[in-house]
C-alpha positions in Angstrom: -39.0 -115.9 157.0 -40.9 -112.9 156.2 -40.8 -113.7 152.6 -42.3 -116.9 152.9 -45.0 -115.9 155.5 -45.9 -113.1 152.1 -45.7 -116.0 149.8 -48.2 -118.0 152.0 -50.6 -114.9 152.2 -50.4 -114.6 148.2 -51.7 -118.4 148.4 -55.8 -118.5 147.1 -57.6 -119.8 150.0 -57.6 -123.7 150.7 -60.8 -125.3 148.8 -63.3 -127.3 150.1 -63.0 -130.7 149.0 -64.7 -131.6 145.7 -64.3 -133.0 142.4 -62.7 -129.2 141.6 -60.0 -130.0 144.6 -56.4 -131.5 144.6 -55.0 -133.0 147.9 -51.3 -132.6 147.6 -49.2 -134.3 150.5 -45.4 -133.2 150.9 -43.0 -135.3 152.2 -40.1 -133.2 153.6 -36.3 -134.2 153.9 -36.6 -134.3 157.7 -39.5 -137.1 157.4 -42.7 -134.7 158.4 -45.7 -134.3 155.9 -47.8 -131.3 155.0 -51.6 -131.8 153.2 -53.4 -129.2 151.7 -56.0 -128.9 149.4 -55.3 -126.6 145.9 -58.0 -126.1 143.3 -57.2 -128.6 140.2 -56.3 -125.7 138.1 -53.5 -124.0 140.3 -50.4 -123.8 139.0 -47.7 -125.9 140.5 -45.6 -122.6 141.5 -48.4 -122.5 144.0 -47.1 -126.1 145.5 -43.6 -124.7 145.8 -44.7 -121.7 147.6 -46.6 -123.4 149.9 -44.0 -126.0 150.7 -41.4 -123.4 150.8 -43.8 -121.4 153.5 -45.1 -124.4 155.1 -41.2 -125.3 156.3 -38.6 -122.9 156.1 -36.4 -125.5 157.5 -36.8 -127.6 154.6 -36.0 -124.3 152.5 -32.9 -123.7 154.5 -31.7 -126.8 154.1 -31.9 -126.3 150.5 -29.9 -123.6 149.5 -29.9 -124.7 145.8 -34.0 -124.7 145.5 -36.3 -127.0 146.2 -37.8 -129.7 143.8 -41.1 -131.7 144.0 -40.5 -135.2 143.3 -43.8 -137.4 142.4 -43.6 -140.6 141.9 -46.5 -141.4 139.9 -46.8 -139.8 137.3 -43.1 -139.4 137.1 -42.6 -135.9 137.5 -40.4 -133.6 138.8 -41.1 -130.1 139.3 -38.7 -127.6 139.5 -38.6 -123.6 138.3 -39.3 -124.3 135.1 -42.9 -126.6 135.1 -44.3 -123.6 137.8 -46.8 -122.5 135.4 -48.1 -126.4 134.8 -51.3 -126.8 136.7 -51.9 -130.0 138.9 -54.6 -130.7 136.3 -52.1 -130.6 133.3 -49.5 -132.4 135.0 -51.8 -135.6 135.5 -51.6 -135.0 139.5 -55.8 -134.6 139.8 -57.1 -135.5 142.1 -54.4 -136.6 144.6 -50.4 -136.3 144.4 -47.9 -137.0 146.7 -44.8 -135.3 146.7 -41.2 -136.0 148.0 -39.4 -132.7 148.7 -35.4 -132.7 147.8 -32.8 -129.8 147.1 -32.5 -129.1 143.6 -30.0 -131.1 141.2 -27.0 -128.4 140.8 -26.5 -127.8 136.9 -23.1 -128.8 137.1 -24.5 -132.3 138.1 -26.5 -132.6 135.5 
């Protein structure tokens, strides 16, 4: 908890809203939704930490990582798209996000 409560401190602040500004809403596994604002450049590690800070419950209940699931565009955002901004990934100026545990390798 003390981890995420860092990572939510590392956050930029939230912006005001704009044509600069993303509105991202997260849909946890547990059915409650998060909305926050990021600028349209952030990266989409910044998502995950937020999430990840916003619910440790969600977290906990996924000990194999979280992903971001959106469902249009099509994307899903794991480890390896962090350094995508919301821009690049086509998600400005609104996404909407379904949170799930990661797929395992093995599953893939």
């Amino acid at each position: 908890a003390a981890e995420a409560a860092e990572a939510a401190e590392a956050l930029p602040p939230e912006p005001a809203a704009g044509p600069d500004a993303t509105t991202v809403l997260a849909r946890l596994p547990d059915g409650k939704r998060l909305s926050r604002r990021f600028p349209k450049q952030a990266p989409l590690s910044h998502v995950r930490t937020w999430v990840t800070a916003a619910s440790p419950e969600a977290a906990a209940a996924c000990p194999a990582g979280l992903e971001l699931v959106s469902n249009y565009p099509r994307l899903v955002v794991g480890e390896a798209d962090a350094p995508l901004s919301l821009l690049e990934a086509g998600l400005h100026p609104q996404a909407t996000f379904f949170v799930r545990e990661a797929a395992s390798p093995e599953a893939a």
